[in-house]
C-alpha positions as CSV (number, residue, x, y, z in Angstrom):
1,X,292.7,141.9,112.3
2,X,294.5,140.0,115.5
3,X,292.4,136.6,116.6
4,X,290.2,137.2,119.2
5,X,290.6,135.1,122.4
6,X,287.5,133.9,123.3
7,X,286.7,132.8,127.8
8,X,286.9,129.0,127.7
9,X,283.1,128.0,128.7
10,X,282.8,126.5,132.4
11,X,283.2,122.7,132.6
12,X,279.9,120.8,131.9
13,X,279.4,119.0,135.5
14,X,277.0,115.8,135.9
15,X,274.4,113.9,138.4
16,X,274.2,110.8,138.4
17,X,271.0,109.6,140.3
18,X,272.4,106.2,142.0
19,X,270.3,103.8,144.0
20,X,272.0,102.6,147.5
21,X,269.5,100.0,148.3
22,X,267.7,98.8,150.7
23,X,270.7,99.3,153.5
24,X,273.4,96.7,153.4
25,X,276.4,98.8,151.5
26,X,277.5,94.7,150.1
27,X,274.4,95.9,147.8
28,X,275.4,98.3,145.5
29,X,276.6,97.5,141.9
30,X,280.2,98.0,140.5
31,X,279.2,101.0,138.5
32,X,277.6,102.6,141.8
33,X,280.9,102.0,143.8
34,X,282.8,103.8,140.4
35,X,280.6,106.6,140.5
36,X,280.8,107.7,144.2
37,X,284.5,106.7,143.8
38,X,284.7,110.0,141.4
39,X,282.1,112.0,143.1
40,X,282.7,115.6,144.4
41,X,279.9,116.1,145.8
42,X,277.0,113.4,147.5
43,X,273.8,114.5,148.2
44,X,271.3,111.9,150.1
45,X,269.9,111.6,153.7
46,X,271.4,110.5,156.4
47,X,270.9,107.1,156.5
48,X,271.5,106.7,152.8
49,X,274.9,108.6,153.2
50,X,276.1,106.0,155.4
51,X,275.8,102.9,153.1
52,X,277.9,105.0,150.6
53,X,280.3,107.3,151.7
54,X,282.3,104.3,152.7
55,X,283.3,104.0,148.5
56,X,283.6,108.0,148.2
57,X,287.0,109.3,147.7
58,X,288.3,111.5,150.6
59,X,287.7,115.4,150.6
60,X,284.2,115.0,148.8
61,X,281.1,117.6,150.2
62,X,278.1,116.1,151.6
63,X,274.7,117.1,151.7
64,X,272.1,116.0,153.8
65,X,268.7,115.8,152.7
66,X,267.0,115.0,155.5
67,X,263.2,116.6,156.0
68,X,261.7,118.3,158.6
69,X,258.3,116.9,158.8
70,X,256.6,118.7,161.5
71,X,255.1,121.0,159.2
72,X,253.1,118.2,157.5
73,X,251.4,114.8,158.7
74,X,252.9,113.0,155.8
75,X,256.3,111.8,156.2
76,X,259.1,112.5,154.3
77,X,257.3,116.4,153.2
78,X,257.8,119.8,154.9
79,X,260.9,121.7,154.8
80,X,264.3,120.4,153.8
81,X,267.2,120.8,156.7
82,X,270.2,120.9,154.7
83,X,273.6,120.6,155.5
84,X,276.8,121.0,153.8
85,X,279.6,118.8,155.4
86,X,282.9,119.3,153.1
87,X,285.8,116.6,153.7
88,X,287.3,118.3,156.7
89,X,283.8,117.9,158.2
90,X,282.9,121.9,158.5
91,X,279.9,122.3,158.3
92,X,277.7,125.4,156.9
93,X,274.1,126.1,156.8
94,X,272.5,126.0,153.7
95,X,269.2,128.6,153.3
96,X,266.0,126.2,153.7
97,X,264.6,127.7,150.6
98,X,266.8,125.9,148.2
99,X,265.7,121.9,147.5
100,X,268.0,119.0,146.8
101,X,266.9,120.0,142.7
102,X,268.4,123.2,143.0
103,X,271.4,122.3,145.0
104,X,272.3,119.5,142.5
105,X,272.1,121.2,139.8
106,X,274.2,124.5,140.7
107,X,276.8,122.2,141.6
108,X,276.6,120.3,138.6
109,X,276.7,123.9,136.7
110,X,279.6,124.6,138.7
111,X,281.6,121.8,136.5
112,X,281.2,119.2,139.7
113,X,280.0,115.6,139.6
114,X,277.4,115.0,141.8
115,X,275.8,112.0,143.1
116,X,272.3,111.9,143.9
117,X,272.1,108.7,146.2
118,X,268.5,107.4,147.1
119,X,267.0,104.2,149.3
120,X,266.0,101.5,147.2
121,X,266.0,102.4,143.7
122,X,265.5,105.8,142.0
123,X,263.3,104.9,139.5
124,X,261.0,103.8,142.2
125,X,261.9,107.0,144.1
126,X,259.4,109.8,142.9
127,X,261.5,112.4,144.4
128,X,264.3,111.3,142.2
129,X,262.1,111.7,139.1
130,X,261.3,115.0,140.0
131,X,265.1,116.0,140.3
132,X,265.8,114.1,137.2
133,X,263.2,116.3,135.3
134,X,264.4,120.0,136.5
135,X,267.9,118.5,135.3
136,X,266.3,117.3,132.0
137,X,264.8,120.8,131.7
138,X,267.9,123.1,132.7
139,X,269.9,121.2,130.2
140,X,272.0,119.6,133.1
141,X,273.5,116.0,132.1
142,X,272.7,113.0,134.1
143,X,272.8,109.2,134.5
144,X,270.5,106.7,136.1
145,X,272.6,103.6,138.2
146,X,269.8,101.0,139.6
147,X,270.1,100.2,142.6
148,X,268.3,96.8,144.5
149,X,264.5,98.1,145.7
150,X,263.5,97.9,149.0
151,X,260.6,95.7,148.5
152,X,262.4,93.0,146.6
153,X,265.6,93.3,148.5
154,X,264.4,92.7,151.9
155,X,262.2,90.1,151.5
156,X,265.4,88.1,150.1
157,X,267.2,88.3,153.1
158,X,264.3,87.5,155.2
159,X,263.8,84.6,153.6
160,X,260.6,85.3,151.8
161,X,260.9,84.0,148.5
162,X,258.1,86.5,145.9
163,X,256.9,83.8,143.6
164,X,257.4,80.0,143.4
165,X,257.6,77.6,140.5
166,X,253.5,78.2,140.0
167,X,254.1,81.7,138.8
168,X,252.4,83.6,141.9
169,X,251.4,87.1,140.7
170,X,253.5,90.1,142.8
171,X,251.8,92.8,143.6
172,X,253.6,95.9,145.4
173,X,251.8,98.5,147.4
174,X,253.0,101.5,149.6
175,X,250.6,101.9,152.3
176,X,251.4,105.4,152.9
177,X,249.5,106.8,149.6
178,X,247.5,103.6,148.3
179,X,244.1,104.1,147.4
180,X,240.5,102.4,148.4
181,X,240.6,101.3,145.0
182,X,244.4,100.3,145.2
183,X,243.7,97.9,148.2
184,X,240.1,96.5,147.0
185,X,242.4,95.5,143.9
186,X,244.9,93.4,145.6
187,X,242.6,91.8,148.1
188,X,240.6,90.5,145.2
189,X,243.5,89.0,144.1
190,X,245.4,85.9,145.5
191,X,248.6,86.3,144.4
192,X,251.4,87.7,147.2
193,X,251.5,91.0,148.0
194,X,254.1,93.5,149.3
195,X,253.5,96.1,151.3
196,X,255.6,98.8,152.2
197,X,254.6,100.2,155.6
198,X,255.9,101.8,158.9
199,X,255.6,99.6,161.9
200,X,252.8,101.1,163.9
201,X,250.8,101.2,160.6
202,X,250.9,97.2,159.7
203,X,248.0,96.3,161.8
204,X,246.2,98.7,159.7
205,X,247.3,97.7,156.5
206,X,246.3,94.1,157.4
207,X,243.0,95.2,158.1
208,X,242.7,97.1,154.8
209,X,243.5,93.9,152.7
210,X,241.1,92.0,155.0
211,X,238.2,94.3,154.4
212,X,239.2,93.7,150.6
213,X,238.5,90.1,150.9
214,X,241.9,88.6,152.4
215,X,241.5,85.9,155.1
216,X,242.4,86.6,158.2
217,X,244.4,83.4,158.4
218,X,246.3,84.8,155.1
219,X,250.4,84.1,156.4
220,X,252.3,87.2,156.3
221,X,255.9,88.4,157.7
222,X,256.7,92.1,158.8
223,X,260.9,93.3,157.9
224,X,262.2,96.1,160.1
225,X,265.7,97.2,159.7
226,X,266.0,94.6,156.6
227,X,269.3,94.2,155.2
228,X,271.1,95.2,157.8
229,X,272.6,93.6,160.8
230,X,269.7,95.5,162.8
231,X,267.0,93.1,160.8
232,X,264.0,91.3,162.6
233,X,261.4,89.5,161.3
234,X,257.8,88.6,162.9
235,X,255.6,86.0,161.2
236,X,251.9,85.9,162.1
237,X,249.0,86.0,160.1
238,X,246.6,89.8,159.0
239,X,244.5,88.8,161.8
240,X,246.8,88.0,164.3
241,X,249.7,90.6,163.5
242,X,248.8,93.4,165.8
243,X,249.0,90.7,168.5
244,X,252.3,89.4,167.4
245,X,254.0,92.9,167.4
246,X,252.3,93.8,170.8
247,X,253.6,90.6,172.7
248,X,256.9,91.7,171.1
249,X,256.8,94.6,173.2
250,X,258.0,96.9,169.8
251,X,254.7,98.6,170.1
252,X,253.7,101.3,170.8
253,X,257.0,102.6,171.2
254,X,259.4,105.7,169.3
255,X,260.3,102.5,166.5
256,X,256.3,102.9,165.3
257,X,257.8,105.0,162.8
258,X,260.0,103.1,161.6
259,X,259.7,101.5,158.0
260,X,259.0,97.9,157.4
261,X,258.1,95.3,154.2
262,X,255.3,93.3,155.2
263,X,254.9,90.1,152.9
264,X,251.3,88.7,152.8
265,X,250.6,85.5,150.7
266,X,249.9,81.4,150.8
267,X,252.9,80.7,149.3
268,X,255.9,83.0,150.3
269,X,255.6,83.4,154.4
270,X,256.2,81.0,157.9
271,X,257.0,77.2,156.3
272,X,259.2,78.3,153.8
273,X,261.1,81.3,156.1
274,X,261.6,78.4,158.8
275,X,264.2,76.8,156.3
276,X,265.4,80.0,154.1
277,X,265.8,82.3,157.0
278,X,269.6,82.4,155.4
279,X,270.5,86.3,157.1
280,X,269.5,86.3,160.8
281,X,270.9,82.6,160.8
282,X,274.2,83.8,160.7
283,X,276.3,82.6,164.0
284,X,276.9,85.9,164.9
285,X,273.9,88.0,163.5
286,X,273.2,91.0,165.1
287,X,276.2,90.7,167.8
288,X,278.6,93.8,168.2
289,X,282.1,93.1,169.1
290,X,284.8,95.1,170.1
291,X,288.0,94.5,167.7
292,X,291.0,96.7,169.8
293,X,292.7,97.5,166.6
294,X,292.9,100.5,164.5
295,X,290.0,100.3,162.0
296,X,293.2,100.5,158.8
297,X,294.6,97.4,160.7
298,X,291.1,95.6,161.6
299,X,289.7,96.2,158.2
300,X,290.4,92.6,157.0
301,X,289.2,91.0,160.7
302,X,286.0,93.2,160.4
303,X,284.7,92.3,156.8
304,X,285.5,88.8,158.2
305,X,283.2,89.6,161.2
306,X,280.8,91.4,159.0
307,X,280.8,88.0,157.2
308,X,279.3,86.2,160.2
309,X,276.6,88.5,160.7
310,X,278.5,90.7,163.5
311,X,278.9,94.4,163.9
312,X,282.3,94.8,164.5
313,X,283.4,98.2,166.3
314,X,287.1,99.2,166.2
315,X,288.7,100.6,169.3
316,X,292.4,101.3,169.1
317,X,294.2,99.9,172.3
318,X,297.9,101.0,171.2
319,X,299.3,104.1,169.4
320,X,302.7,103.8,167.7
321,X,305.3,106.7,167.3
322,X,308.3,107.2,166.0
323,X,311.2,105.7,167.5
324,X,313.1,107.7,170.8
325,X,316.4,107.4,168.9
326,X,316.2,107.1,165.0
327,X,319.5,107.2,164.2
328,X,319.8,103.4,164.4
329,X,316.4,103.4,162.2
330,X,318.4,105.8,160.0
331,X,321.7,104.1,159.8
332,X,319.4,100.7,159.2
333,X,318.1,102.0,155.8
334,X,321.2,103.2,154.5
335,X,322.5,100.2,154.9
336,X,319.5,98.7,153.3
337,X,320.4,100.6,150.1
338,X,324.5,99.9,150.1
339,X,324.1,96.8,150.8
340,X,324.5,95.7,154.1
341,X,322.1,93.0,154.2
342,X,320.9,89.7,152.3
343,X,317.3,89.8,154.4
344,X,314.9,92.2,155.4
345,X,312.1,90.5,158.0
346,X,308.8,92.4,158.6
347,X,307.1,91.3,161.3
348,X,303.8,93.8,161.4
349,X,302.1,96.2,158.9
350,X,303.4,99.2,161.4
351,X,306.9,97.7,160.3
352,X,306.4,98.3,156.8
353,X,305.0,101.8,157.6
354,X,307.6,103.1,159.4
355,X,309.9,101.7,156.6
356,X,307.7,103.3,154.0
357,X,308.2,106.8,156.1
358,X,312.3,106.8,155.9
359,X,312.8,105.6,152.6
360,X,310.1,108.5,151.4
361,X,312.1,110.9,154.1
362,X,315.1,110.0,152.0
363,X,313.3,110.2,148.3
364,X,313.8,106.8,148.1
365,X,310.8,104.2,146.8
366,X,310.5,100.3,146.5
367,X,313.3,99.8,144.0
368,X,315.6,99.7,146.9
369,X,314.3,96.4,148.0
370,X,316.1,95.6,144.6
371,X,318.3,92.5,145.1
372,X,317.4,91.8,148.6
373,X,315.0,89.1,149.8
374,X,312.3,90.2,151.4
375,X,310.2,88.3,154.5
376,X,306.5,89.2,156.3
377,X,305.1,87.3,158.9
378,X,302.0,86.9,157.5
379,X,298.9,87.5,154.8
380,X,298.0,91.2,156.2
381,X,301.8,92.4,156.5
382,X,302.4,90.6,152.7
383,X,299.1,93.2,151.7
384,X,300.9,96.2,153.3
385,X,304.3,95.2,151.7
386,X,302.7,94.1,147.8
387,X,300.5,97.7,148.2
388,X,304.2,99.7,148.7
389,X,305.1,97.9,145.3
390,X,307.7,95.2,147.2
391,X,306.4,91.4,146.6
392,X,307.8,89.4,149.8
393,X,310.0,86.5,149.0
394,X,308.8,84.3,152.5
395,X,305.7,84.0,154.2
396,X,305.5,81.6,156.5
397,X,303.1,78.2,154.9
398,X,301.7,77.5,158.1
399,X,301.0,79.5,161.1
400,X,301.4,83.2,160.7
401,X,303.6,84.2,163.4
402,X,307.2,84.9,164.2
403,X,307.6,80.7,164.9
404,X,306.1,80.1,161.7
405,X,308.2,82.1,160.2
406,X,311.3,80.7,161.3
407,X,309.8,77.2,160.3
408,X,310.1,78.4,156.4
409,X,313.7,80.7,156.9
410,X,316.6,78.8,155.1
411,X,320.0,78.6,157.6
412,X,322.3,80.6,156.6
413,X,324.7,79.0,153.2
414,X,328.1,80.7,153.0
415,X,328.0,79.1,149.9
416,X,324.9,80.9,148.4
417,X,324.8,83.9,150.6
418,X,327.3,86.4,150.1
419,X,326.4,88.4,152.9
420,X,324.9,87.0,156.1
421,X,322.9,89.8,157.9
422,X,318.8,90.7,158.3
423,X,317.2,93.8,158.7
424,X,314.9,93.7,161.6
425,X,312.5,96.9,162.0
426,X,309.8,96.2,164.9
427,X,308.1,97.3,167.8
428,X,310.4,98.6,171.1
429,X,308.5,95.8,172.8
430,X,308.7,93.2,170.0
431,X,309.4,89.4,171.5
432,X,313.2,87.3,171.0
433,X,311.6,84.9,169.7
434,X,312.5,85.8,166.0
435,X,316.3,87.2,166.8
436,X,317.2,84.3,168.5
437,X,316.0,81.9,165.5
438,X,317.5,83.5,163.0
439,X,320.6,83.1,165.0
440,X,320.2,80.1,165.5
441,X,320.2,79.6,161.7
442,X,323.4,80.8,161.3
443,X,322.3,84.7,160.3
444,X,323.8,87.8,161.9
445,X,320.6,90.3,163.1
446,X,320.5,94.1,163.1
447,X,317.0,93.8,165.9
448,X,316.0,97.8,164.7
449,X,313.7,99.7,166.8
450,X,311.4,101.0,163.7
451,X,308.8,102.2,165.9
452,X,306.9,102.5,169.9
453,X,304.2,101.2,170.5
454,X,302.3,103.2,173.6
455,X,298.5,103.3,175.1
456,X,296.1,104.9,173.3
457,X,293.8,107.4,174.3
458,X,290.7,106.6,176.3
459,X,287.7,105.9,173.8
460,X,284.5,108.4,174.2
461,X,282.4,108.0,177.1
462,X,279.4,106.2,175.3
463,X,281.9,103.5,174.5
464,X,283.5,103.0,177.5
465,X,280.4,102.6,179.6
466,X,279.3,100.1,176.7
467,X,282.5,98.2,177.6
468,X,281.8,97.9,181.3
469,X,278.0,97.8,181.3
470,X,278.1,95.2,178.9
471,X,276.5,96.3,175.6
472,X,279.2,94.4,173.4
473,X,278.2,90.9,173.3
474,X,282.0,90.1,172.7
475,X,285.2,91.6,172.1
476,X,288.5,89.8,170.5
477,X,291.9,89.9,172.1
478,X,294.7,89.9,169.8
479,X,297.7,89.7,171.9
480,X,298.7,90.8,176.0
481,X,299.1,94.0,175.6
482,X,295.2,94.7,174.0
483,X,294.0,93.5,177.5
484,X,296.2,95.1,179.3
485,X,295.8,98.8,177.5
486,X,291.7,98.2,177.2
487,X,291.4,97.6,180.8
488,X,293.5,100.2,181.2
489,X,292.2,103.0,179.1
490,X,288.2,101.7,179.0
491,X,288.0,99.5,182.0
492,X,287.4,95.6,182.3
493,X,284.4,94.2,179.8
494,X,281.0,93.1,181.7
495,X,280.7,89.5,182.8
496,X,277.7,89.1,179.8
497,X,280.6,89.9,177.4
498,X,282.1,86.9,175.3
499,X,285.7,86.9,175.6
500,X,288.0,85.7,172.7
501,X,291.8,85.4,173.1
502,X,294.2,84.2,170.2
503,X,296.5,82.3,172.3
504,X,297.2,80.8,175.8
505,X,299.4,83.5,176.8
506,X,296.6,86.3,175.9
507,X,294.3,84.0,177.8
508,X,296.0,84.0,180.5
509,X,296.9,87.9,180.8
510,X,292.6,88.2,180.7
511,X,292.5,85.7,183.4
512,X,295.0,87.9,185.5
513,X,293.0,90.8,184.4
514,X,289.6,88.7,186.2
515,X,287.9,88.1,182.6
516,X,286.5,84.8,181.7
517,X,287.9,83.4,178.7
518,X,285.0,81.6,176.7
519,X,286.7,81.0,173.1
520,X,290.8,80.7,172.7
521,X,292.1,80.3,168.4
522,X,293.1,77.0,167.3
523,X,296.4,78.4,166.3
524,X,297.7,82.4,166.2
525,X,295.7,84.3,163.8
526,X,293.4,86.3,163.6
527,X,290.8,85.2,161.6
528,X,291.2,81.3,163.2
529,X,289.8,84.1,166.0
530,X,287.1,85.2,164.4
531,X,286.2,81.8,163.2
532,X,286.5,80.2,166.6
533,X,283.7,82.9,167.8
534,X,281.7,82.3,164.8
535,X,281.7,78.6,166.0
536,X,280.8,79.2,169.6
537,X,278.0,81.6,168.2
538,X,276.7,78.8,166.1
539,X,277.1,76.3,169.3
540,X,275.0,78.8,171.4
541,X,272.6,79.3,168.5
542,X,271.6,75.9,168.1
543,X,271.5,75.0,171.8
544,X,269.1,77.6,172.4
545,X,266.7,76.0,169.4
546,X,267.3,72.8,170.5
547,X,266.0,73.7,173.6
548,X,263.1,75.7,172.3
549,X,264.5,78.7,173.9
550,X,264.3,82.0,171.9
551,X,268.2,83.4,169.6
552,X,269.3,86.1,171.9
553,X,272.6,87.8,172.1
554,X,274.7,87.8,175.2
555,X,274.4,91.6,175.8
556,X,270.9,91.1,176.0
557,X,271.0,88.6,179.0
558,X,272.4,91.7,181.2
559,X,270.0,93.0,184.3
560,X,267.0,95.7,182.6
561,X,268.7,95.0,179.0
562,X,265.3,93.9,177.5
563,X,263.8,96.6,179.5
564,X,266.2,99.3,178.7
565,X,265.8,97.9,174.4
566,X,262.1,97.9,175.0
567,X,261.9,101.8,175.4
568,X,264.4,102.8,172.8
């Protein structure tokens, strides 16, 4: 009797219920970043999707959970909208009928690995432990990654510590679905209490803990947007809260809805936030500023701004294509691998790039590089060089630049150089100012065009009237030609607008350009840029509480701004 070949079974897919936290994607743990990095499929809301996608691999399918809630009064019920987004962003409709439950699981069945993302953490999420039991019951294998909750994470970056050194008793309580007996409970008590609210619904909650026996002079803070760079924080008291948010002009308007953390108790509200206020302190909290850079070669600059409390938005200024003649490129690399040269000099991560391109034209990969010395002009185009698997043998100790550079390049040694030439690949519009060092040191230059650099396309429309109508409260200059090309393609930035420039001759094309130049780099870089604004931010900051004036951001000095944020 022949063996019979039995069907292999279908691969066993996963879920792993993972919590993003309460908004700020620096949140998430190491094993939450691992899982969505081998994800194939996320399922979360909209808001939740962006704090993670960011770590999910490229090509994975999204689905949005978001809720339709106009067929109930209670938020966050009625009938799920979801969509399927795949990694080309195509999207198809997916029958209302079928719950996030269902959805995970088939593709979990189907041999994929899903992530379940939720705000906050999931075992606090009783959605999640719904899900988590139709897995449990269809025999579908799953994890549990914890995630920071909402009501403890916020309160930390507003500054409201939970419990001091006496041992206050916590008490958490979702005003949405807490009981008369739930509130007569913790306004008995006199321990702190956290409530999680929306914001047209905090006056009310106050009033419920009063009516349980709270004072009315009770201290308490109200978090919208905490965790993110969009946080604000009012402190008043239960009585005089409704007041508070009124004068502030945020009610009533569409934000009502929004969700907050309110923090009531003695011990954890206005003294001690005066002084541990450590998140909207930052110099630049809450400011958005235009970086014109690709978001590949502003990714280093941005986490810098993010840093500082900024929301950094990445417009590219310049597009670069391939050279209008690459034989010289061509002849340039062949001569790279027979020989030719004792130096190669990179002068920009498009450089390395367009490098990278030929040799893989040619099959070739970094073991080329084998036996010649290899130069970059600074940290970002070291990175670019040490990721293509090529450690550079120079960068320059001091200033990162084409000078500094040269300050660090040994002359020329007939002695101890047998051969006396340097490979140049750069921009068509590149500066002398490196060619005629080098020989100056003695070394024979082959100045390659690698790549062009040419405008880029116009931004979208949104962004271009932000530019001009001043809803950036800065934006950072990294050279001529970014002022040149932004003008150009968006049109000059509003007078409100901070202007940064990383040298004298940048400053000088904005002056030509009728820009006021507020903050100039200590030396060429770009993050002595972005700590120069973070400087004048914290200048600005601290003039305006000297002076008892309220922290505002320079977009929001422009004519109808407040007026214009008041109905949004």
């Amino acid at each position: 009797m022949s063996p019979t070949t039995l069907p292999a079974p279908p691969e066993q897919g996963h879920v792993t219920f993972l919590g993003a936290g309460p908004g700020d994607p620096g949140l998430l743990t190491l094993r939450a970043v691992e899982a969505l990095a081998n994800a194939d499929v996320l399922v979360a809301e909209h808001d939740v999707l962006d704090v993670v996608r960011t770590h999910a691999r490229q090509g994975v399918a999204e689905v949005h959970t978001d809720t339709d809630t106009s067929a109930s009064s209670t938020p966050g019920t009625g009938t799920p909208q979801l969509t399927v987004v795949d990694g080309a962003s195509t999207t198809a409709a997916v029958p209302a009928n079928r719950d996030a439950a269902h959805l995970v699981m088939e593709a979990a069945r189907g041999g994929k690995r899903v992530v379940r993302a939720v705000s906050g953490d999931p075992g606090l999420d009783a959605y999640a432990a719904e899900e988590m039991l139709a897995c449990a019951s269809a025999g579908v294998p799953f994890e549990v990654v914890p995630g920071v909750a909402t009501a403890v994470g916020v309160p930390a970056y507003a500054g409201v510590p939970l419990r001091d050194a006496q041992g206050t008793d916590v008490r958490f309580v979702d005003a949405r679905t807490a009981s008369d007996r739930c509130w007569t409970e913790v306004g008995a008590s006199d321990g702190t209490v956290v409530v999680s609210t929306t914001l047209d619904s905090v006056a009310a909650a106050a009033g419920e803990l009063v009516s349980a026996g709270r004072k009315p002079d009770t201290p308490l803070t109200v978090t919208v947007a905490g965790t993110t760079t969009r946080q604000r924080t009012w402190t008043a008291t239960l009585g005089t809260i409704a007041q508070t948010l009124k004068q502030a002009k945020v009610l009533p308007s569409p934000e009502g809805a929004r969700p907050v953390i309110a923090v009531v108790g003695e011990r954890s509200a206005a003294a001690q936030r005066d002084r541990l206020a450590w998140f909207e302190s930052k110099p630049l909290f809450g400011w958005k500023v235009l970086v014109p850079r690709t978001k590949e070669q502003a990714a280093s600059l941005s986490d810098q701004l993010r840093s500082y409390g900024a929301v950094p938005h990445e417009v590219p200024t310049i597009a670069v294509e391939p050279p209008r003649t690459p034989q010289q490129m061509e002849r340039a690399v062949k001569g790279l691998v027979t020989g030719r040269y004792e130096w190669i000099a990179f002068t920009s991560v498009n450089a390395v790039k367009a490098v990278r391109e030929k040799f893989e034209e040619y099959g070739l990969d970094a073991r080329a590089f084998a036996g010649i010395k290899v130069a970059a002009v600074g940290e970002q185009t070291a990175k670019a060089l040490i990721a293509f698997g090529v450690k550079p043998d120079l960068v320059p100790s001091g200033e990162q630049s084409a000078a500094g550079l040269l300050e660090d390049w040994p002359p020329y040694d007939p002695v101890f150089d047998p051969i006396d030439r340097v490979f140049l690949p750069r921009a068509d519009i590149a500066t002398e100012t490196l060619v005629a060092g080098l020989i100056e040191l003695g070394w024979e230059v082959d100045d390659v065009t690698a790549y062009r650099t040419v405008r880029a396309s116009p931004p979208p429309a949104e962004t271009r009237e932000a530019i001009k109508g001043g809803g950036f409260d800065a934006v950072l200059f990294t050279s001529s030609s970014t002022v040149r090309n932004l003008v150009g393609i968006a049109g000059k930035p509003h007078n409100v607008t901070v202007i940064a420039c990383i040298g004298p001759a940048t400053a000088k094309t904005a002056e030509e350009h009728g820009l006021r130049v507020d903050v100039m780099a200590p030396e060429p870089s770009v993050h002595k840029l972005a700590e120069a604004l973070a400087d004048f931010g914290a200048r600005r900051r601290l003039a305006a509480l000297e002076a008892g004036d309220p922290v505002t951001r320079p977009s929001e000095r422009r004519p109808g701004a407040r007026r214009r944020r008041s109905t949004t």
